[in-house]
C-alpha positions as CSV (number, residue, x, y, z in Angstrom):
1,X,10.6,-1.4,17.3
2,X,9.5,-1.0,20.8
3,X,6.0,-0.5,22.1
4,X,7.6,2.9,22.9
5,X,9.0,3.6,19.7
6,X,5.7,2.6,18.4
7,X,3.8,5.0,20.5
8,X,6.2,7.9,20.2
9,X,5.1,7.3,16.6
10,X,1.8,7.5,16.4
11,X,1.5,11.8,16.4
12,X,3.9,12.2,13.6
13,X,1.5,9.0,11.6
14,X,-1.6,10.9,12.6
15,X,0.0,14.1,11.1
16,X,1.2,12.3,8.4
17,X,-2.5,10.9,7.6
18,X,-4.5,14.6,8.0
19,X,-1.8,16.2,6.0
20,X,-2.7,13.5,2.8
21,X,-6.7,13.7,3.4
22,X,-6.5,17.5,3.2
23,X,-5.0,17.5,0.4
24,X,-6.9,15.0,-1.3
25,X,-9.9,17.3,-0.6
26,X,-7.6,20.1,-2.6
27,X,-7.3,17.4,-5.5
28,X,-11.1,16.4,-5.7
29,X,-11.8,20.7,-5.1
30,X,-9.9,21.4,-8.0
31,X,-10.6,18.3,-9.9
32,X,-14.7,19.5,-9.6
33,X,-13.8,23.0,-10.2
34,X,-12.5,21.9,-13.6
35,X,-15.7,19.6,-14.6
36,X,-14.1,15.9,-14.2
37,X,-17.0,14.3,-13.0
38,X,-17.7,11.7,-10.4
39,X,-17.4,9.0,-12.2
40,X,-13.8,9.7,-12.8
41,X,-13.3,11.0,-9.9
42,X,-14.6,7.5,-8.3
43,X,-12.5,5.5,-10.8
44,X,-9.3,7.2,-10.1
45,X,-10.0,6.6,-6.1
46,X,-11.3,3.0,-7.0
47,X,-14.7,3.3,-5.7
48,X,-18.0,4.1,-7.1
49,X,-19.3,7.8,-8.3
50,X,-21.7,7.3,-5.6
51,X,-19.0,6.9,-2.8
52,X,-16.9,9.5,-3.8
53,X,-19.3,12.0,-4.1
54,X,-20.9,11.0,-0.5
55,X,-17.1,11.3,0.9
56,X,-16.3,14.6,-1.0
57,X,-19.5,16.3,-1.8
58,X,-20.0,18.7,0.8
59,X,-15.9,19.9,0.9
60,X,-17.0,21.1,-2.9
61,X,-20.0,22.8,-1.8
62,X,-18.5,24.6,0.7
63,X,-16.3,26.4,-1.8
């Protein structure tokens, strides 16, 4: 690819990359919603309790 093709790119990437973090919030929502707890949560994402709950934690409280 071109630098052009590559910057002509970069909107439908960026689209591509909200669309997935908005519905990972849904997931982790719904996930909450049905008591799977942080821990899991964490382990499924492969990161700690602690950092999936500071990344996700206020998206559940908004509900």
């Amino acid at each position: 690819m071109t630098n052009d093709d590559l910057l002509a790119a970069l909107p439908r990437k960026v689209l591509t990359v909200d669309q997935a973090e908005r519905d990972l919030r849904a997931w982790v929502r719904l996930l909450r919603e049905r008591g799977v707890t942080w821990a899991k949560i964490g382990k499924a994402l492969g990161v700690s309790r602690q950092a999936a709950w500071g990344r996700f934690a206020t998206d559940v409280r908004r509900r």
